[in-house]
FISETI-846000 format. One record per residue (C-alpha): residue number from 1; residue in three letters; z, y, x. Coordinates in steps of 0.05 Angstrom, whole numbers. Layout:
% residues N
NUM|ALA|Z|Y|X
...
% end
This chain:
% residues 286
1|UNK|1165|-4025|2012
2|UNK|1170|-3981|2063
3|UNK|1142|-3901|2042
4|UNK|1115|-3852|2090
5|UNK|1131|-3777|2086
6|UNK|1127|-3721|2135
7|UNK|1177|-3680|2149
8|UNK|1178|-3598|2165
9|UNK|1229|-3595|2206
10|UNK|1248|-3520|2247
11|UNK|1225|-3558|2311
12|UNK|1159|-3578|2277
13|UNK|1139|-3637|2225
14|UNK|1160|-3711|2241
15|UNK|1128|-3776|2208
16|UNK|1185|-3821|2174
17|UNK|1182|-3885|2146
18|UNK|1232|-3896|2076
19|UNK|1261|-3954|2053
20|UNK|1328|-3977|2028
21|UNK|1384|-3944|1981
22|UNK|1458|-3928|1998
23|UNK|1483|-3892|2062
24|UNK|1437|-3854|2101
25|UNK|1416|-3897|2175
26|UNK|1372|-3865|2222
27|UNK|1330|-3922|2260
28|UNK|1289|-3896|2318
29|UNK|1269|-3919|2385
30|UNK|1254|-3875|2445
31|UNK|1184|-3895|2461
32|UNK|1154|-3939|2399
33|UNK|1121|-3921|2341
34|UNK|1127|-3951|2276
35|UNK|1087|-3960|2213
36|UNK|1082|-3970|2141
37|UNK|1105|-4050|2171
38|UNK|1171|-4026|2186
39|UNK|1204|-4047|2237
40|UNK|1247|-4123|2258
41|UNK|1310|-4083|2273
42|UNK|1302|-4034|2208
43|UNK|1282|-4094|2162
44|UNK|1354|-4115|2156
45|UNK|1387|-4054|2141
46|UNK|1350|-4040|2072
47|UNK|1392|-4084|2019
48|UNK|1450|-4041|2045
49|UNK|1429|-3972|2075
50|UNK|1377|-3916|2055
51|UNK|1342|-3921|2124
52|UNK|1297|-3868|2160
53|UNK|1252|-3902|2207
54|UNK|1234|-3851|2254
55|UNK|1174|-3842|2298
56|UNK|1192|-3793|2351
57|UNK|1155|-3743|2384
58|UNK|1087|-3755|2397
59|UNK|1086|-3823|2357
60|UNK|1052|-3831|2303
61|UNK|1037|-3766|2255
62|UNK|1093|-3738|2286
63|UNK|1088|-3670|2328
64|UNK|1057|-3672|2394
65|UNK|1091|-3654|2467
66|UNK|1071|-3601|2498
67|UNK|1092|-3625|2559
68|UNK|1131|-3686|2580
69|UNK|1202|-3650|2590
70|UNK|1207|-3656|2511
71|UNK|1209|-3736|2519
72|UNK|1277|-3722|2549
73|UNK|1338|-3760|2509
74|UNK|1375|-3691|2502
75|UNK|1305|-3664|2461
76|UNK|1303|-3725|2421
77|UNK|1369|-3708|2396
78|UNK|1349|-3641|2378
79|UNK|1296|-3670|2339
80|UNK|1337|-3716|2297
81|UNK|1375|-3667|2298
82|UNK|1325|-3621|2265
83|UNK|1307|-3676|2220
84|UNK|1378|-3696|2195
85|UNK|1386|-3626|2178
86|UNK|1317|-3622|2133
87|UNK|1335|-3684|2097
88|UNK|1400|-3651|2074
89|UNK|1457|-3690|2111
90|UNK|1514|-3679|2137
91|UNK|1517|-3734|2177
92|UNK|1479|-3803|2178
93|UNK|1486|-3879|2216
94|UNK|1449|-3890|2279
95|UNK|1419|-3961|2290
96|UNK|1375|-3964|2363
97|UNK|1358|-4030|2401
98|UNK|1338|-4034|2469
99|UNK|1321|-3962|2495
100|UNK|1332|-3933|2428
101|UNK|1409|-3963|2438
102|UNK|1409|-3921|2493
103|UNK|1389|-3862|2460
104|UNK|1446|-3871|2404
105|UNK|1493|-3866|2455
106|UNK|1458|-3807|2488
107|UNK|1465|-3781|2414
108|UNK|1534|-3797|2401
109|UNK|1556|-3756|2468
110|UNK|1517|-3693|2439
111|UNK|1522|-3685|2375
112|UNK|1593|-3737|2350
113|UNK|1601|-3698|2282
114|UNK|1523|-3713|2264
115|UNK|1547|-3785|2258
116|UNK|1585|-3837|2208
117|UNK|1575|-3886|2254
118|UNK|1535|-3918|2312
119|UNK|1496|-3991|2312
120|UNK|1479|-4007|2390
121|UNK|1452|-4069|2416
122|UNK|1412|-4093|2466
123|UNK|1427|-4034|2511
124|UNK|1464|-4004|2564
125|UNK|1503|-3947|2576
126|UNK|1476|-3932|2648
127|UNK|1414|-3940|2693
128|UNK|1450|-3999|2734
129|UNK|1431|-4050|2687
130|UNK|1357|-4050|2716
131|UNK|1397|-4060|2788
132|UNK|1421|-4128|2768
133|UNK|1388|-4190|2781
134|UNK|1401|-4221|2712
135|UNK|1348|-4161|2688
136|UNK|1282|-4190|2689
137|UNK|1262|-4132|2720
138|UNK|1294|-4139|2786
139|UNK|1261|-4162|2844
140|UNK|1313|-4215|2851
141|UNK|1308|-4237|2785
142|UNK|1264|-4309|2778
143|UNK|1220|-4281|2724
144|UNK|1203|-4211|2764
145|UNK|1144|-4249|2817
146|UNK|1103|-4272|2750
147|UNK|1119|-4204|2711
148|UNK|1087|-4166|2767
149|UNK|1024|-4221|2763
150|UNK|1017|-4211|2696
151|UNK|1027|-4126|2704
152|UNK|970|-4130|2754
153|UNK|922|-4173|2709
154|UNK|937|-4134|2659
155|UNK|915|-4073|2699
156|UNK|847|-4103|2705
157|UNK|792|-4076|2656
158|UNK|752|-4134|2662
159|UNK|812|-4183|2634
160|UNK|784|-4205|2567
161|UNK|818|-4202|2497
162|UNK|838|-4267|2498
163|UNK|872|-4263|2564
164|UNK|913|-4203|2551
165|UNK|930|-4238|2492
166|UNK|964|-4296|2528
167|UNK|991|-4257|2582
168|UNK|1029|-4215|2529
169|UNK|1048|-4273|2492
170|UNK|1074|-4303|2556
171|UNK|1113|-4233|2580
172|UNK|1146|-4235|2520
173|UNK|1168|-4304|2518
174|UNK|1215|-4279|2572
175|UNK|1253|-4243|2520
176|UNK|1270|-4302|2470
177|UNK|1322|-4360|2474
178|UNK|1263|-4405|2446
179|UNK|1188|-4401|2442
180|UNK|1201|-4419|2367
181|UNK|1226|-4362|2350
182|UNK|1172|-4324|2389
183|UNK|1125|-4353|2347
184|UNK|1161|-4341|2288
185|UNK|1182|-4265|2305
186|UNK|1095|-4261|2306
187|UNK|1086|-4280|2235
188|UNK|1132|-4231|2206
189|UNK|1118|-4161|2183
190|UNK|1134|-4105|2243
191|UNK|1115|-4051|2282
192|UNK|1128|-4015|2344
193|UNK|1071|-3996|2393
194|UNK|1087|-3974|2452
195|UNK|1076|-3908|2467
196|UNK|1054|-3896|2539
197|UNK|1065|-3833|2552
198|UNK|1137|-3838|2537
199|UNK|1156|-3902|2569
200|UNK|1135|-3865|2641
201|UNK|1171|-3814|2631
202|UNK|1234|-3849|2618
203|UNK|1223|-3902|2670
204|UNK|1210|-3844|2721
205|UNK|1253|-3790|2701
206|UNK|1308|-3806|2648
207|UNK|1329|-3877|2665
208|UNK|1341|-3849|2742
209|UNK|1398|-3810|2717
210|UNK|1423|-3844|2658
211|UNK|1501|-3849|2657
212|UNK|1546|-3838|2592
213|UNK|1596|-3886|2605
214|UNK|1642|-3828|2624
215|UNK|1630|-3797|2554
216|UNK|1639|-3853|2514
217|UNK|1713|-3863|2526
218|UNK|1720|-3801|2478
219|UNK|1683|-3821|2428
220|UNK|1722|-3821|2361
221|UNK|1667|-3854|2319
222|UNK|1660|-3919|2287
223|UNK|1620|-3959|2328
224|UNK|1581|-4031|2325
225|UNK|1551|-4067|2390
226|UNK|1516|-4128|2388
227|UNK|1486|-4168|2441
228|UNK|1445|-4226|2451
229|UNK|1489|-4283|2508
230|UNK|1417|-4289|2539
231|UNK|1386|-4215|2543
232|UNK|1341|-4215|2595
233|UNK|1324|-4142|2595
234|UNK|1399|-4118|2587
235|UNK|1438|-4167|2610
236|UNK|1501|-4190|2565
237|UNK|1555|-4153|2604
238|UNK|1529|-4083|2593
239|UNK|1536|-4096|2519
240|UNK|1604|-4112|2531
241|UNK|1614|-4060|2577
242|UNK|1586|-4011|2516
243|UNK|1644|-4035|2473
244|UNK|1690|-4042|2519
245|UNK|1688|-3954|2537
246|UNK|1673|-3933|2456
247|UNK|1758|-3929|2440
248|UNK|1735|-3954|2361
249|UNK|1683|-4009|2380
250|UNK|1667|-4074|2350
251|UNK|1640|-4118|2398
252|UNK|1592|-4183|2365
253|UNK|1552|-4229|2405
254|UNK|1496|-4278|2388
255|UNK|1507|-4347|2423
256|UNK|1433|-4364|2414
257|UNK|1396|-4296|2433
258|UNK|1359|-4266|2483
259|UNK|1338|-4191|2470
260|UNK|1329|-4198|2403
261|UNK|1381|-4228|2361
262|UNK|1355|-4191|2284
263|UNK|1296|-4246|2297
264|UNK|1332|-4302|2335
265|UNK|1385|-4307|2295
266|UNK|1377|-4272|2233
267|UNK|1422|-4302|2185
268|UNK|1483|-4287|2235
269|UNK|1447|-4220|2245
270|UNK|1448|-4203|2173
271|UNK|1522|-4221|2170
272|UNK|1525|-4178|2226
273|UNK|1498|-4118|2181
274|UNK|1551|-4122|2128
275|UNK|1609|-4121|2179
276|UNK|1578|-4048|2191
277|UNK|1591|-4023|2124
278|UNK|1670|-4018|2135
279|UNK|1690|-3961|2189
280|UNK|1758|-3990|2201
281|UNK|1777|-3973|2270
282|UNK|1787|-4038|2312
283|UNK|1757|-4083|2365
284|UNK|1738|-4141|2367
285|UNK|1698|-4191|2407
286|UNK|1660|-4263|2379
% end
């Protein structure tokens, strides 16, 4: 069961989400908020980590912007920053997917030391991914004429529950190797809303500028990327491209995945889990 508590933190009080025993994980993302559900990515973690599910600022219960600068990845960090250091740690794990993979590795170029290790997957370590056609989201890409369809009916006030439902259901079909495991991903127990407000911003100012990859060849921390052979969002070769600049990576990818591999393939996935419980220093690539 996952526990709420609040925080006070010396950059003001953040909502968290317990669960879990064993080595601290902080699991966040950079624009989703979460709930007593917990979260798909998070779920997996518990039988072997004391995770911290994180909403970020302005999710949930969490404090509020007071303007949109503080969405930045570099005040994010502070703030789990801030948080890490009310909880009592020294350091903790990172797990992000997606955007929040992003973040990690924004993390891991500030603040190294605040970390036992980083779990990245479905991300990239620059902007460019959105700038290739294999990302949905590029206007050469054969899914991005329908996406901006559905976008626009989306837009429309006067599209009716039902039809938002369907178009939803159908945008994120895009992001799964089958539409069974679409449909089973739906029945499960999860949560992470998007939160508006912070998705802008990053599209419009964060993303434009995102670059670590010169960073992460000094990286002296554990690290653990995973991606799915058939991510849509993040194509597969900016996974590998992740663990191919972190010096101690470990490179694992899911055969029969799209974006998200912890419901695609979860048994592999949870295998995937225990291999992060060693820090030995190697690479390797499946």
């Amino acid at each position: 069961m996952w526990k709420q508590k609040i925080i006070e933190t010396k950059r003001g009080a953040f909502e968290i989400f317990e669960c879990g025993e064993g080595e601290p994980l902080a699991v966040t993302h950079l624009y989703s908020e979460f709930d007593e559900r917990g979260n798909a990515l998070a779920h997996p973690f518990t039988p072997y980590y004391h995770v911290f599910l994180i909403n970020v600022r302005g999710a949930g219960h969490s404090v509020k912007a007071k303007n949109p600068q503080e969405y930045r990845m570099e005040e994010t960090v502070a703030d789990l920053e801030a948080i890490r250091e009310s909880l009592g740690f020294e350091n903790w794990a990172f797990a992000g997917h997606s955007a929040g993979g992003m973040l990690g590795l924004k993390y891991a170029t500030i603040t190294p030391r605040s970390l036992s290790k980083l779990i990245v997957g479905g991300a990239a370590a620059s902007y460019e991914y959105a700038s290739h056609p294999d990302c949905m989201y590029h206007h050469k890409n054969k899914n991005y004429p329908r996406i901006m369809e559905i976008m626009e009916a989306l837009n429309n006030p006067e599209a009716s529950v039902e039809t938002r439902k369907n178009l939803n259901y159908e945008w994120a079909l895009m992001s799964y190797y089958s539409e069974d495991k679409l449909k089973d991903a739906l029945k499960k127990p999860n949560s992470g809303r998007t939160i508006g407000e912070r998705l802008d911003f990053f599209r419009k100012v964060d993303y434009r500028d995102f670059d670590v990859r010169e960073q992460l060849k000094h990286i002296d921390l554990p690290s653990f990327i995973y991606a799915g052979r058939f991510d849509a969002q993040c194509p597969v070769q900016f996974g590998i491209e992740i663990a191919e600049l972190l010096p101690h990576a470990e490179l694992t990818i899911f055969e029969k995945s799209n974006h998200f591999p912890f419901l695609e393939e979860e048994e592999a996935f949870k295998a995937f889990v225990v291999s992060t419980l060693h820090t030995t220093h190697r690479q390797s690539v499946f």
